[in-house]
N, C-alpha and C positions, 0 to 999 in steps of 0.2 A: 275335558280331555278328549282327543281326538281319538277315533276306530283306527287302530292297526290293522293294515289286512295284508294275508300272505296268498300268494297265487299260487295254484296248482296246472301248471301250461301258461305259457305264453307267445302262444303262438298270433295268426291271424285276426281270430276275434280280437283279440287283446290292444291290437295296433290303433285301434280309431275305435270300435263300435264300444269296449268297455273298460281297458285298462286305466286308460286318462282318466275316467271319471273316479277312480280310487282315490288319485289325489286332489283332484280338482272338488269334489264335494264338501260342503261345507263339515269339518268336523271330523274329517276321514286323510288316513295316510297309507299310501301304500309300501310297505316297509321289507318287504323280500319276494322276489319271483322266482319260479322253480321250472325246469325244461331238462329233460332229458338231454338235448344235446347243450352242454355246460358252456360251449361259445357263445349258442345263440342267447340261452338266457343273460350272461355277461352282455351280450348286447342290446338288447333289451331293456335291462340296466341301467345302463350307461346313457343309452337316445332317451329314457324316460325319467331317468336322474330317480334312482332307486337304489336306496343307497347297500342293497345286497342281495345276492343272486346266489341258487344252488342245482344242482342237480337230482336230491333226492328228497322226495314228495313227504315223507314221515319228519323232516327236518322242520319243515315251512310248518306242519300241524303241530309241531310241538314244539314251535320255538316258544319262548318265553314274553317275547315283545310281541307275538302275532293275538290278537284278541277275534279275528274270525279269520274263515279263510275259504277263499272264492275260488272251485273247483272248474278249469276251462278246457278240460280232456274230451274225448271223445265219449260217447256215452257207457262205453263199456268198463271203465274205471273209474266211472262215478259211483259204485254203490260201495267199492272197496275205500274210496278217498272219505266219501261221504261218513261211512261205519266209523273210520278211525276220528275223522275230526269231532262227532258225537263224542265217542270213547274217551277223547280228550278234554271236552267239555266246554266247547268251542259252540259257538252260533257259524251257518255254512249257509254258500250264497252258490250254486252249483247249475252249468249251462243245462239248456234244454236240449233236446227230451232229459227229463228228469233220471231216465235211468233207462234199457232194452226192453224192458217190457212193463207191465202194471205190479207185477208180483214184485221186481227189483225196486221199483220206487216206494210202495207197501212197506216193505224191512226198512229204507230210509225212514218214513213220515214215522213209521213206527220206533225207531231208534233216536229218534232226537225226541218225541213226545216223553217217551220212557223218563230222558234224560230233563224232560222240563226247559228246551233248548230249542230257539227258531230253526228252521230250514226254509231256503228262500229257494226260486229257481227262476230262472232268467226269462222268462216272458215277460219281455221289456215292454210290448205293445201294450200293456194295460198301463202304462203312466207318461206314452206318448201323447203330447197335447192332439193328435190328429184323431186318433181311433176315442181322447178322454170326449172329445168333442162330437163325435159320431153320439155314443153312449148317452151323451147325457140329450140330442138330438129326439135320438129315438124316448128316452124318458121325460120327456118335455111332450110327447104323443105328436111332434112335427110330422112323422110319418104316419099317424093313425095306427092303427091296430097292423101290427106287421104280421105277411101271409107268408111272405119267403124269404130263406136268404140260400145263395148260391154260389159258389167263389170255381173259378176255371183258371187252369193253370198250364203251361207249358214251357217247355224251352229248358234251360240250366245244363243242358249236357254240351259237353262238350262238342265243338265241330269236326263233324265229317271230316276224314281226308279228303274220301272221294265218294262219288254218289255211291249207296248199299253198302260201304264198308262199315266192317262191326266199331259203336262207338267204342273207345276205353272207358273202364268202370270210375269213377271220379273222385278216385282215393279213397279214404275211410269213410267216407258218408255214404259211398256203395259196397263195406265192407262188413257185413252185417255181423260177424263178431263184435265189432267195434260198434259201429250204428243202430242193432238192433233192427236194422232194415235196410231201404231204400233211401232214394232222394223224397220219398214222401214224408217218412218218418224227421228227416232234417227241417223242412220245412212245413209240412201239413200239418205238424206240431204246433206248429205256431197260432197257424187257423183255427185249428180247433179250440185250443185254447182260448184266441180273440174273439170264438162266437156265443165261447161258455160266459166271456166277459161281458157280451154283451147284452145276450139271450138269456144267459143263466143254463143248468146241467146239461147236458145232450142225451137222447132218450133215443131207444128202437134203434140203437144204431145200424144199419148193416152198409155191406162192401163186399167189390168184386176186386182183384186185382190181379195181374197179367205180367211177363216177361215179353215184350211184344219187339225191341231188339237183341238181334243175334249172337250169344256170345259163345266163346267153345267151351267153358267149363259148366259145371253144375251149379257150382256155390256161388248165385250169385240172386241180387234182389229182384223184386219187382220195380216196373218202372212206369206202371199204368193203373190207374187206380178210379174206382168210380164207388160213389156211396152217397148215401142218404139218410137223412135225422130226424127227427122233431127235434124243437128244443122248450127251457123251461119256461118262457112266455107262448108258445102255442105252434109258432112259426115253422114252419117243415121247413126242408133245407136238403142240396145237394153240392157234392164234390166231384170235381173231377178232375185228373191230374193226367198230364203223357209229357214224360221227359225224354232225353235225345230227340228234339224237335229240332226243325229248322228253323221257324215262326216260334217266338216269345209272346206270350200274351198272361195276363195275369190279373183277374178283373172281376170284383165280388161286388153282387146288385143283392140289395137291400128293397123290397117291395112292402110297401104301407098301403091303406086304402087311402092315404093323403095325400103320399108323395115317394120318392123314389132315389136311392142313394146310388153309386155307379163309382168305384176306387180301386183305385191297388192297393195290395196288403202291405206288398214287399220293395213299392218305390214312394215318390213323393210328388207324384203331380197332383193337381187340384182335384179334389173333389167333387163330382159332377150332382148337382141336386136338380131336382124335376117336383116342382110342385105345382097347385092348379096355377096360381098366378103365375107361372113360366120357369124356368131352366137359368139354372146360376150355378157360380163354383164358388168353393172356398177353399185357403189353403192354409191352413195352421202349421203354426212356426213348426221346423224341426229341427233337436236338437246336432249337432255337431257327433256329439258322442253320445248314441241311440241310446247305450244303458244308465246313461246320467240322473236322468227324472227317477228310475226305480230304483238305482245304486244310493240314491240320496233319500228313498223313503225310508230302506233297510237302515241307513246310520241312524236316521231321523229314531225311527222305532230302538233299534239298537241304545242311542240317547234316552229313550223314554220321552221320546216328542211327538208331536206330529198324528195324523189317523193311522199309520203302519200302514205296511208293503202288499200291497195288492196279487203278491204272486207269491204264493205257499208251495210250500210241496203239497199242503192239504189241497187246495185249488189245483196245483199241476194234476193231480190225479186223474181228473175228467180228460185230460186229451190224452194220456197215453189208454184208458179206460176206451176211450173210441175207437185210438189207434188201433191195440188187440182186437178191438169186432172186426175191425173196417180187414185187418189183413192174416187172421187167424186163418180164414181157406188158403192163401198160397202155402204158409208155411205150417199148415196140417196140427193148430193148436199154439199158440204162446205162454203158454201158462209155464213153461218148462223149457233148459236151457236150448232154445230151437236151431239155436245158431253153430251149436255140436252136432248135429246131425240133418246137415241138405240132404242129403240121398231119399229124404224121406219129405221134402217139399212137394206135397200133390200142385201146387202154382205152378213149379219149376219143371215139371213134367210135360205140360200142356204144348 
């Protein structure tokens, strides 16, 4: 019998990078989506051939034909969606960040464990054949004993009108009620997590992080960010991030005493290798619809097949666990709901 799955948002993500792969994996159906605005999900629906579409999010967790249910909201209404499909007794596959901060995703991992119930969370990159084939690279010792890893990042804001004009904040992903952060927290999430994957825990974390374009209100995130790790093979490591760029650049070096790795995280051109007999690329296939390989490990596991799903909420822990080091100075502590009260952001002072 195939996994029923009911969505919670379907919005963007949902279109290409994970919706498709509900129905398209083997074994798996997607059987109702839920959207706040009741056209769109109707439409959605309709272009995905689903054979039922609602407005309100308790409906989809408790429907009776839904056997899990894949939470694709913003992150600040995932530990409420997340609570209740537990409550329900439902297994949950839920977008990254896991939840606003470490404490929020804590009550999750801790509410489904209670219940004896998976919690999955969408760091897809670990069952990408690009980054599965990096991993097992470096575990094969191709790069010798690795001394560094590094990943630099820029660009994703929005463009200027005109030169020095303030950019706009870039919807809910610079909406830190909603996002728990910045444009760091959307994507640097990701990284950290792909380095925990590959490196094993992140250690010594620390981080500086900055408002360094102009906006007229208070409430708003950081957008510049630098930090440093060890991790749990030995490897030191730095970050560093400046969004509202004009220049995109996005490019993590991998240093061995063998040999030397040079990629993007977040697109798909070839991978640049440097070893002593000479400089080559490789490109491993990429899926059509990014979350397919991990949305097909959860059924797998879900079935009682397969090695299970490589991205836990027990596993998501370690990058929002960085995240809080790396950005606790802007926003003066995250342990606590930080996103009720900017006036008290020592970052947003600066």
């Amino acid at each position: 019998m195939a996994t029923r799955w009911g969505t919670i948002g379907c919005g963007a993500v949902c279109e290409v990078k994970s919706g498709p792969a509900f129905y398209k994996c083997k074994d798996s159906e997607l059987v109702i989506v839920m959207r706040r605005d009741r056209a769109r999900a109707a439409d959605f629906a309709q272009r995905h051939r689903v054979a039922s579409f609602t407005d309100d999010a308790r409906f989809v967790i408790e429907h009776p034909e839904v056997d899990a249910v894949y939470v694709a909201t913003p992150p600040g209404s995932h530990l409420e969606y997340a609570l209740a499909t537990a409550a329900c007794g439902k297994p949950c596959y839920v977008e990254k960040p896991m939840a606003r901060n470490l404490r929020e995703c804590q009550q999750m991992v801790e509410a489904f464990e209670a219940k004896n119930l998976p919690l999955f969370v969408a760091y897809y990159r670990r069952s990408l054949p690009r980054f599965s084939w990096i991993r097992q690279l470096i575990e094969e010792g191709r790069l010798g004993a690795v001394r560094s890893v590094s990943h630099v990042y820029q660009g994703r804001g929005r463009q200027r009108e005109e030169p020095g004009a303030d950019p706009p904040l870039a919807g809910w992903r610079e909406d830190v009620a909603q996002s728990g952060g910045g444009l760091f927290v959307d994507l640097g999430s990701h990284v950290l997590d792909l380095i925990d994957f590959l490196f094993g825990p992140l250690d010594s974390v620390q981080g500086h992080a900055r408002r360094r374009a102009r906006q007229p209100n208070t409430a708003i995130p950081e957008d510049t960010v630098a930090a440093s790790f060890s991790t749990g093979s030995g490897a030191l490591g730095t970050l560093t991030y400046s969004f509202h760029t004009v220049e995109a650049i996005d490019r993590m070096e991998i240093v061995g005493d063998h040999g030397r790795l040079v990629f993007s995280v977040f697109g798909t051109e070839p991978i640049e290798c440097h070893f002593a007999q000479g400089p080559t690329t490789m490109a491993p296939p990429h899926p059509e619809h990014v979350q397919q390989p991990l949305v097909q490990s959860i059924v797998d596991q879900l079935q009682q097949r397969g090695p299970g799903c490589p991205s836990t909420g027990r596993t998501a822990l370690g990058a929002s666990a960085a995240m809080d080091r790396i950005l606790e100075g802007y926003y003066g502590s995250r342990d606590d709901e930080f996103w009720n009260r900017p006036s008290t952001w020592p970052g947003n002072q600066i």
